[in-house]
C-alpha positions in Angstrom: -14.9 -16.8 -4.2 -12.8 -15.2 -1.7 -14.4 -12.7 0.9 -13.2 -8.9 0.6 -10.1 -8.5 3.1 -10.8 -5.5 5.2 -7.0 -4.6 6.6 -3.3 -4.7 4.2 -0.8 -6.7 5.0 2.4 -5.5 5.7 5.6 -7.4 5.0 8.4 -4.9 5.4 11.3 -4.3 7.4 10.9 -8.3 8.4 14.6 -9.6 8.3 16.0 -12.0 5.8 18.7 -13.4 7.8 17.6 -14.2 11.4 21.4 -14.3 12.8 21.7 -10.4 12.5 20.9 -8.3 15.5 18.8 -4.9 14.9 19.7 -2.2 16.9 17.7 1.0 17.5 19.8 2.9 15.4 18.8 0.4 12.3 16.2 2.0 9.2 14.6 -1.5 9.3 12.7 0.1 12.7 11.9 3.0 12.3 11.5 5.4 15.1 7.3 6.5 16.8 8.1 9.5 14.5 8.7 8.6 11.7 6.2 5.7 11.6 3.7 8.6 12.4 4.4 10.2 9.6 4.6 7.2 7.3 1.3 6.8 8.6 -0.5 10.1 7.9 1.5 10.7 4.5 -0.1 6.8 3.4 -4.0 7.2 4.7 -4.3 11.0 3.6 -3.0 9.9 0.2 -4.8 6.4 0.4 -8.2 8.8 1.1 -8.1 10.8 -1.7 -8.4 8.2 -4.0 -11.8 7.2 -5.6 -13.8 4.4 -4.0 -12.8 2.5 -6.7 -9.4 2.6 -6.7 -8.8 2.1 -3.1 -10.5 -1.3 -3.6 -8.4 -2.8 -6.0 -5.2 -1.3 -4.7 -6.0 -2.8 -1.2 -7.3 -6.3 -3.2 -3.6 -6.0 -5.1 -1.9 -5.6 -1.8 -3.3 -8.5 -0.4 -2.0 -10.5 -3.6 -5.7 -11.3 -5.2 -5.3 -11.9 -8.7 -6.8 -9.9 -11.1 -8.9 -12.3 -11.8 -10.0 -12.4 -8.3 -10.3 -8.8 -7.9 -12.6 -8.5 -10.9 -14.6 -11.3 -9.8 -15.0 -9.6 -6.4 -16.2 -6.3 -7.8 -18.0 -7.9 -10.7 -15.9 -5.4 -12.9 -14.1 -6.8 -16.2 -10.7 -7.8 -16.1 -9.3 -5.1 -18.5 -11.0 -2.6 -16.5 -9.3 -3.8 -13.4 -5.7 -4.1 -14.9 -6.2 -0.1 -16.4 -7.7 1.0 -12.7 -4.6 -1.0 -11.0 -2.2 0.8 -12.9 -3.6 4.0 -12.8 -4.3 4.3 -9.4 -0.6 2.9 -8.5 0.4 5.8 -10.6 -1.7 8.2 -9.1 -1.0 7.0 -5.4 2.9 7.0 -6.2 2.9 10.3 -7.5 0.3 11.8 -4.7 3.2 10.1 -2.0 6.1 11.6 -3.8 4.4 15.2 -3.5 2.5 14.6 0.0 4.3 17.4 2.4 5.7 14.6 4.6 7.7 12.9 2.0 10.7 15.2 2.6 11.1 14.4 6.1 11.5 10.8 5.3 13.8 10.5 2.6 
C-alpha cells in the first residue's frame, strides 16, 4: 500500500518540443501576478471543500487508482468514484465562479 502523498504534482506549462525558445511574453510562464492569483483562486477553492473530498481529489491528482485511493481511506470503491466526480464538479464550478477567474481568462 502506497503512503498518502502530502503535496500535487504539477505538470503544466512543461514544453513538448525542447527546440522552441520561451520568451517572457509566452502564456506557458505566466507572470508573479498572475501565478498569485492562480494560487489564491486554487487553495481558497481547494479549502472549501470537505475533508473528504480534498483527499481524493489530491489522491487523483497524484494518479492513484481508485482502487488505491479507496484502499488508502478504507472507503469502497463506488463511494470513491461518486466523491471523485462530485467533488471535480464542485471544485470546477467553485473555480469558474471564484472572483479571480475573470482576471485570468
Amino acid at each position: 500500500m502506497k503512503n498518502y502523498p502530502g503535496n500535487i504534482k504539477h505538470n503544466e506549462g512543461i514544453p513538448n518540443d525542447t527546440n522552441h525558445q520561451y520568451s517572457p511574453a509566452d502564456k506557458a510562464f505566466p507572470n508573479h501576478t498572475e501565478i498569485q492569483l492562480y494560487e489564491r483562486l486554487f487553495w481558497s477553492t481547494f479549502s472549501h471543500l470537505t475533508e473528504i473530498s480534498r483527499k481524493i481529489l489530491l489522491l487523483h491528482w497524484d494518479n492513484y487508482s481508485i482502487d488505491e485511493i479507496s484502499e488508502i481511506l478504507n472507503v469502497s470503491e463506488a463511494f470513491v468514484e461518486k466523491w471523485k466526480l462530485l467533488s471535480t464538479h464542485i471544485f470546477i464550478k467553485a473555480v469558474k465562479n471564484h472572483e479571480d477567474y475573470d482576471q485570468l481568462h
